[in-house]
N, C-alpha and C positions, 0 to 999 in steps of 0.2 A: 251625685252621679260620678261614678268612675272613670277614667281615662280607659278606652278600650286596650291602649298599649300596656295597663295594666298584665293583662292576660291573667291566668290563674292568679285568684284571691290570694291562694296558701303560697304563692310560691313571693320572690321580691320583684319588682316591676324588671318590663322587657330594659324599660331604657339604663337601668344599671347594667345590662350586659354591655348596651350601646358604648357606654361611657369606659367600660371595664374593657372591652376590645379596642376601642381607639387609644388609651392607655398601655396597654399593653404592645401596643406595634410602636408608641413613642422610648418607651422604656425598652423594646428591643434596641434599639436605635441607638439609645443613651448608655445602655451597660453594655454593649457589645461593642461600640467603640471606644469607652472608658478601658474596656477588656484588657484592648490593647496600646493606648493609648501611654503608659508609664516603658512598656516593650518599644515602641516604635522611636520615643525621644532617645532611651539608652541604647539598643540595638539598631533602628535605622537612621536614626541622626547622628549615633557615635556621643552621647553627652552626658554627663555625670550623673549619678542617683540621685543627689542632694537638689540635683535641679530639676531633674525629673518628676521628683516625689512633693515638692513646695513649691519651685518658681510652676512648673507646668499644670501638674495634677491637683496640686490646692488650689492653685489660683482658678484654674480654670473653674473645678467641681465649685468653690466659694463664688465666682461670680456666676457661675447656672442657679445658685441657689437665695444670690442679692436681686435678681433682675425682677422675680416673682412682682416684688411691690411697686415693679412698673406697668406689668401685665396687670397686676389685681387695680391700680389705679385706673389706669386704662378699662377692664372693665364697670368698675362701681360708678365712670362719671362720665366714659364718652360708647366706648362700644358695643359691649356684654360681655358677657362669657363667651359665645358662639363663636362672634368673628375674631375674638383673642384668642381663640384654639386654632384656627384655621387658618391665618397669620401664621401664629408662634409656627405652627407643623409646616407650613412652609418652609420658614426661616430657618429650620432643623435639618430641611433637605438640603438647600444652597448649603448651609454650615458642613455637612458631612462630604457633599462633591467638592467642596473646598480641601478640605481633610483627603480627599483621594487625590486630586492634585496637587496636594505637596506630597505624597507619597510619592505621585509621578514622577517627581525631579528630585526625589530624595539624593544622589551623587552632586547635587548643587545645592553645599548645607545652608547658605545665607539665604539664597529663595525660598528652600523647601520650609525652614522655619519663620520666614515672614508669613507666607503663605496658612501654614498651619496655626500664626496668630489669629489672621483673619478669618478662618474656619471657628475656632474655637471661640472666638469675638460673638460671630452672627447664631453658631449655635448656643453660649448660652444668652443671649438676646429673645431668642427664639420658643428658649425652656421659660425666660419668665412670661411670656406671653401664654404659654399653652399649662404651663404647669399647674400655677393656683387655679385657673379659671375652671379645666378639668375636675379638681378635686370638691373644688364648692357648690357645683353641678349635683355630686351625688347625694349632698342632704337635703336641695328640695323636692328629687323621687317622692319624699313622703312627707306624710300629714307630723306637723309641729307635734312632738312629743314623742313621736312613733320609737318605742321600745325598741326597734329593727335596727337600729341606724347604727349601732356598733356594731353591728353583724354585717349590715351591707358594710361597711368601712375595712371589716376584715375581707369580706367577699372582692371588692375593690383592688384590696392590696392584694390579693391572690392575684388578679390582673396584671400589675404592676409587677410581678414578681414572676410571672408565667415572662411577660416578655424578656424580662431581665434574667431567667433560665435559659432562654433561646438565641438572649443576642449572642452573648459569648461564645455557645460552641461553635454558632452558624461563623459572627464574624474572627472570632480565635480561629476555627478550625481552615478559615480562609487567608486568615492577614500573620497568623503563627507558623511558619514553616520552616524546618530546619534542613541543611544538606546532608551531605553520609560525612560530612566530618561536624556533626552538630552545630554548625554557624548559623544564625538565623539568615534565610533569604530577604534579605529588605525588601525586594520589589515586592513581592508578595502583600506585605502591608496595604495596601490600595485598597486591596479585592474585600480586604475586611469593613475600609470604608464605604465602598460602594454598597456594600450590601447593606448598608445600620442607613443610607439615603437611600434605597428601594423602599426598607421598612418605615422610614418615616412617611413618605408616601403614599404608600399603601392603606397605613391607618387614617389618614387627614382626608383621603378622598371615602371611605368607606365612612367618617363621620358624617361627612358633608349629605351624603347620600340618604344617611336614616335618622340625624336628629331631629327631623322637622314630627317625624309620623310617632318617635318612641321618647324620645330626648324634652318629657312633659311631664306637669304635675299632677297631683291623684286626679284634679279636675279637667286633667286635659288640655291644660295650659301651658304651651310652650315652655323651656325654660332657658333662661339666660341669654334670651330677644336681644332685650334693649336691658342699658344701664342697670345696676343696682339700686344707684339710689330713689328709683321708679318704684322700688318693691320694698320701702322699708315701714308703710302702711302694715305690712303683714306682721312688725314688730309692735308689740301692746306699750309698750313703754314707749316707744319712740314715737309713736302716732301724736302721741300727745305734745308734742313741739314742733319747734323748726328743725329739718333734718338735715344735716349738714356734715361732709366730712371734712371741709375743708376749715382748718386753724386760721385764728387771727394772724394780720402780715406782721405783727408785733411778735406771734409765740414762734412763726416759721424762721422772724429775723432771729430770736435768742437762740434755737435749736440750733439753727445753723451755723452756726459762731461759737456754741459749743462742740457743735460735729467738727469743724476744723479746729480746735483745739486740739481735741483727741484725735485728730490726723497727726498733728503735728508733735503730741507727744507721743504717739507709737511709732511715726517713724524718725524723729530725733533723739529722741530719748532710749524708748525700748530696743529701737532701728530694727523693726520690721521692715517690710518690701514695701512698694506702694500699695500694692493691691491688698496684702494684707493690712495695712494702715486706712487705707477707703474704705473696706468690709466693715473692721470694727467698729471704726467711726463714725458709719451709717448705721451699724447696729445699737448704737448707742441712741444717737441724733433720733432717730426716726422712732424708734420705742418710746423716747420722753415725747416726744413729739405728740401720738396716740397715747399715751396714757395722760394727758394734761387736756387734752382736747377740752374746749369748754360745754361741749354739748353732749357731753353723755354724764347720765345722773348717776348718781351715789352707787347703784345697784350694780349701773351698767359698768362705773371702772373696776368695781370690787372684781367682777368676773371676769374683765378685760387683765387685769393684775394679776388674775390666776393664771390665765393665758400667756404670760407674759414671765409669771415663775417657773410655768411646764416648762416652755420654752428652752429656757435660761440652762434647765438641768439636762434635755438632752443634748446641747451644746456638746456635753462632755461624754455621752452614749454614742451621737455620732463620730466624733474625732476620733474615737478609735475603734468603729464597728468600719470607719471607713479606709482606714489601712488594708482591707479588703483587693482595693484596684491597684495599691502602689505598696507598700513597703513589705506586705504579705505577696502579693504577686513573684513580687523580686525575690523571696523567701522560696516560692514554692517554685520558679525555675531554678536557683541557687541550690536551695538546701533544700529540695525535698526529694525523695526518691519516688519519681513517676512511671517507673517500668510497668507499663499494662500492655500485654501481647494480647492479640484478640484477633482471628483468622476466619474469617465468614464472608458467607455471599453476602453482596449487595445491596439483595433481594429479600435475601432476611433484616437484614439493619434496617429496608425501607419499612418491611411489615411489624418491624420492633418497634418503631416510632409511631406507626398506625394504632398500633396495639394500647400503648399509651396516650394518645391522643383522644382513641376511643371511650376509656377509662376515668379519661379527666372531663370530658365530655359530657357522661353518663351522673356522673356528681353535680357538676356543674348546672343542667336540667332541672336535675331535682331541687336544688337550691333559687332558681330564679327563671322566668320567659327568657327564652332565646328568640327576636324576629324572626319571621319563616324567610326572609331573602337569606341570611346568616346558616338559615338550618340548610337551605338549598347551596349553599356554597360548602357548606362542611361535606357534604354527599358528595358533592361532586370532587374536591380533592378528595376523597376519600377511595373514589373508582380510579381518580387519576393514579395515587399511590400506588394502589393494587396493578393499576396496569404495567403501572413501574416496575415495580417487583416482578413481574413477570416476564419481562422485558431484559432484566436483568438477569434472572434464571437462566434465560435461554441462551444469554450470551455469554453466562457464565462470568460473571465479572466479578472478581474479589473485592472484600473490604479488608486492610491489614492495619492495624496500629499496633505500634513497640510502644510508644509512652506517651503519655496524657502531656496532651501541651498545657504550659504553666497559666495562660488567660481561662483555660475550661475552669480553674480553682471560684473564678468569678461567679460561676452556676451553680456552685454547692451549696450557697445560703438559701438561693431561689428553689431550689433542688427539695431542700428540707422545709419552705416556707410553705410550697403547694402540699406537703403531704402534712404539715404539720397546720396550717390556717384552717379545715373545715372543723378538727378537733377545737381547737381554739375559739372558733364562732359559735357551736356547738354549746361550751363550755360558759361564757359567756350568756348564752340563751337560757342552760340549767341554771347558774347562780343566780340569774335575776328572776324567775321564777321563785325560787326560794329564798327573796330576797338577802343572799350572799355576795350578792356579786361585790367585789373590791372596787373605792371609788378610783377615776380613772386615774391621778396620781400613785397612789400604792399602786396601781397596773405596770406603771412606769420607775418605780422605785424597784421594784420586781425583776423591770426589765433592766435596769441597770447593774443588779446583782449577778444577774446571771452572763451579762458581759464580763465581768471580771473575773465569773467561776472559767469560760473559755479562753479567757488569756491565761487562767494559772492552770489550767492543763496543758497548753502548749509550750508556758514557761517548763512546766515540769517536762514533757516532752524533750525539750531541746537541752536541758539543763547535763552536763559532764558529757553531752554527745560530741565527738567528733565525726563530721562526714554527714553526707545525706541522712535524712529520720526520716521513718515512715507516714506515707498520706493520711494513714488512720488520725494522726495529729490533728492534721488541719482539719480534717471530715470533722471531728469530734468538736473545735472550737466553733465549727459553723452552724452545729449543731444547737448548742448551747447560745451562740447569739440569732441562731435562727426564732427559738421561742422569746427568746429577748426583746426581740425586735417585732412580735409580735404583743407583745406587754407593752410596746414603747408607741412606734408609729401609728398605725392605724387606729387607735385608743387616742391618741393625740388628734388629728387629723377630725374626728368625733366632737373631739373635746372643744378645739377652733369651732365648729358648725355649729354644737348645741351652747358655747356661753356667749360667741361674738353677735352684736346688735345688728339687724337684718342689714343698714346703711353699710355696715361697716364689712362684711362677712367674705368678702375677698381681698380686702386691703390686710384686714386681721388675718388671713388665710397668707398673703406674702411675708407677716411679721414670722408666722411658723417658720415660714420656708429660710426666712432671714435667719433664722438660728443654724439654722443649718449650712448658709453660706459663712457662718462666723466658724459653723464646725468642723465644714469641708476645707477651710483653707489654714484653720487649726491642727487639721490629720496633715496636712503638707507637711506643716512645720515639725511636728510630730513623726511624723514618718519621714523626715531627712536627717530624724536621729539614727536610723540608725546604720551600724557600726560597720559597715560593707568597707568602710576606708578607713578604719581606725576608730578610737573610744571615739564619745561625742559625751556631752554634757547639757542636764536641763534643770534650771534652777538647783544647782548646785550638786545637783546626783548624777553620778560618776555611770557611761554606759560602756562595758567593756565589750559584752558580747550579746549576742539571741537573749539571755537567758535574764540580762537586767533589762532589754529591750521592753521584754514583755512584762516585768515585772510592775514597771512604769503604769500601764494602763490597768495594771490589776489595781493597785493602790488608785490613783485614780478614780475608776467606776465604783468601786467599793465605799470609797467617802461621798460621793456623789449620791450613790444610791441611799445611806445611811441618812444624809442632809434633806432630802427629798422624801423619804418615808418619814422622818419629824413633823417636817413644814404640812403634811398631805392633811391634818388636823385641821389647820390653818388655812387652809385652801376649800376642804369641805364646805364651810360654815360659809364662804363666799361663794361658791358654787349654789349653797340653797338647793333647789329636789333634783337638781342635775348633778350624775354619778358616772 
């Protein structure tokens, strides 16, 4: 028997919307305050790029992305997935009113930046609670093996990427504001925070409200109740023993004692930060940790290992697709030319958004159940707009923009991911039909290729220019890591669900996420190269201007990508029927 939240057969279950909407209002939340978050240390704190872009923005982005394998622990052995999402979204709200009260007293720089640590502390505290537990939700929607699951994965990230189109302009178009002598208004910054805490909100109570009825498995089973390690019967290999995640106090004491090694050499030796020295050296620690485990058989490490080399390669896909919030931001208020005049009612702008909203909507249906409270809340904004517009009509109220503020840059990946992800899921569903599809490796060797093709079009963009260059630049490299990143992430994210052991499938879901905080706080370091103050230098190559900036990451993704389409041979054969 089916789960009635099923709803139509042909279409993907209601509860992937469920999960893809509360997603999506955390990811507004998370990119819209990222938006401006590199703008608000330089412009309303008054403090350097170099600290902006590494001590703030890496650090922070790298411990939103360490915290994960506290959440995934927390769900596989004391609370679920449920109450780890609902938690974390809390913890996202406090984080962000925090982040508006330091904007508060931004004219008092030593409160306003304590302040803004402890915001930035509780929210990412708050992403490892809600992050992994959200994402590992979406592959028990379906029956073990289900062909769908890379496609819901992409459908997902369309989620993820809808909110993260929305934070920006909402929270940019609110916390970016310049006077008639082009200064940024600092107090303004606030209004961008409160609003990324309305959104987080917003999505945590609307979970709370419909995972009981949609948020279940094909049998109509709840999912993500209680504990993980409750459900790891449903893994055929693992039934057959004791199932345990927990390591002997023998392998936890050596880990550990090698993890502060490698603290100790990266930041005495290499003399990283702290935080960059704790990242890696958890990233280190906690990997051998799980792959030596003594309880997972020959089968299970092989695929855990693969997991674990995905991992490892897009370390170097994120570091520089994440230059995005901070060293590109700084780029596109600096050097990009934003002149976009655009003179309309109000009333049009409100029925333009309508318009689109409608459209995305209409796709979206046909792809998967939407629950009927959801369908009756979309109706009813939808009359609400319309009244707006009309409202606005009659009062005649203008909308004016001279130039694209530089935090909207942050919505053009999102921008090209929704028009470019249904093709992509599409694609994905023909190849496997005709058994072409690329295994999920080569997906990602792919995607790293093509990060490298949009830094060496922006290289070449910026390259003998002096003065502003045109946006078409940046639209064009976001372009190219927008399908990149489509070959990378959600193909990843799949990949965690269908090799990790059912015990393990959130804890191996934060080791994901772990790469990513070793990446994010990578792009810090990475993006405090560059040259706004003079050359800078990385392993021994010389950066003078934009033009070797970016040349960096070309070279980079390009070897990355080349080392990762070898290995994907090698990784196959350990994968077994999983592609």
């Amino acid at each position: 028997m089916s789960s009635p939240a099923a709803g139509n057969p042909g279409k993907h279950p209601q509860g992937l919307f469920v999960l893809f909407f509360t997603e999506m209002w955390e990811r507004f939340s998370y990119y819209g305050m990222r938006a401006i978050l590199v703008l608000y240390v330089v412009n309303g704190l008054m403090m350097k790029d170099d600290y902006a872009n590494n001590g703030v923005y890496g650090s922070y982005t790298g411990l939103a992305f360490l915290t994960p394998l506290l959440g995934g622990y927390f769900a596989d052995r004391l609370w679920g997935n449920r109450r780890s999402i609902i938690v974390g979204g809390f913890m996202m709200a406090i984080g962000q009113l925090l982040m508006f009260f330091s904007a508060s007293v931004y004219e008092n720089v030593p409160l306003a930046h304590t302040i803004m640590w402890f915001g930035l502390g509780v929210l990412a505290l708050g992403t490892g609670f809600f992050k992994p537990n959200i994402s590992s939700m979406v592959g028990h929607l379906y029956p073990k093996g289900d062909k769908r699951l890379d496609s819901a994965y992409t459908i997902f990230y369309m989620g993820i990427n809808l909110g993260a189109f929305i934070g920006p302009l909402i929270c940019g178009g609110l916390g970016e504001l310049y006077d008639a002598n082009k200064e940024p208004v600092r107090e303004a910054f606030k209004w961008g925070f409160m609003a990324a805490a309305v959104a987080m909100v917003f999505g945590t109570v609307f979970f709370i409200f419909l995972k009981n009825k949609y948020v279940v498995d094909p049998m109509g089973n709840g999912i993500g109740i209680g504990p993980n390690k409750n459900n790891a019967v449903n893994d055929l290999e693992s039934a057959q023993k004791a199932e345990t995640t927990q390591s002997s106090f023998t392998q936890v004491a050596i880990w550990s004692v090698v993890g502060l090694g490698f603290f100790l050499l990266f930041k005495y030796v290499v003399g990283l930060d702290l935080v960059g020295s704790f990242i890696f050296s958890i990233a280190i620690a906690v990997s051998c940790l799980i792959g030596t485990d003594p309880s997972l058989s020959k089968a299970e490490r092989g695929r855990v290992y693969v997991i674990f080399i995905s991992a490892f390669f897009v370390i170097f896909f994120w570091a520089a697709f994440e230059q995005a919030g901070s060293s590109l931001t700084l780029f596109a208020q600096r050097n990009t030319n934003r002149n976009f005049v655009l003179h309309t009612s109000m009333g049009t702008a409100v029925l333009f958004i309508l318009a689109i909203a409608a459209i995305l909507y209409f796709f979206l249906q046909r792809m998967m159940g939407i629950p009927s409270e959801l369908k009756k809340l979309f109706a009813g904004l939808a009359i609400a707009a319309i009244v707006t517009a009309v409202y606005y009509y009659i009062k005649g109220t203008p909308y004016d923009l001279e130039e694209i503020p530089a935090s909207w840059f942050n919505s053009v990946n999102s921008m090209w991911l929704i028009l470019c992800a249904p093709f992509l899921s599409y694609l994905w569903q023909f190849l496997g039909k005709k058994n072409m599809e690329p295994s999920s490796p080569k997906k990602q060797s792919f995607g790293l290729l093509l990060l490298a093709a949009g830094y060496l079009l922006i290289a070449y963009g910026v390259k003998d220019v002096m003065g502003p260059v045109s946006m078409m630049w940046l639209l064009g490299l976001y372009f190219l890591h927008t399908v990149g990143e489509l070959c990378l992430s959600p193909i990843g994210l799949s990949l965690v669900n269908k090799l990790a052991p059912a015990r393990f499938t959130s804890i191996l879901m934060g080791v994901w996420f772990l790469s990513n905080a070793v990446a994010n706080k990578f792009a810090g370091i990475l993006g405090a190269l560059l040259p706004s103050q003079g050359p800078t230098k990385f392993l021994g190559y010389q950066i003078n201007n934009l033009y070797d900036f970016f040349m960096l990451f070309v070279v980079m993704s390009a070897i990355a990508a080349a080392l990762l389409f070898s290995l994907s041979y090698w990784m196959e054969k350990r994968m077994g029927d999983v592609k």
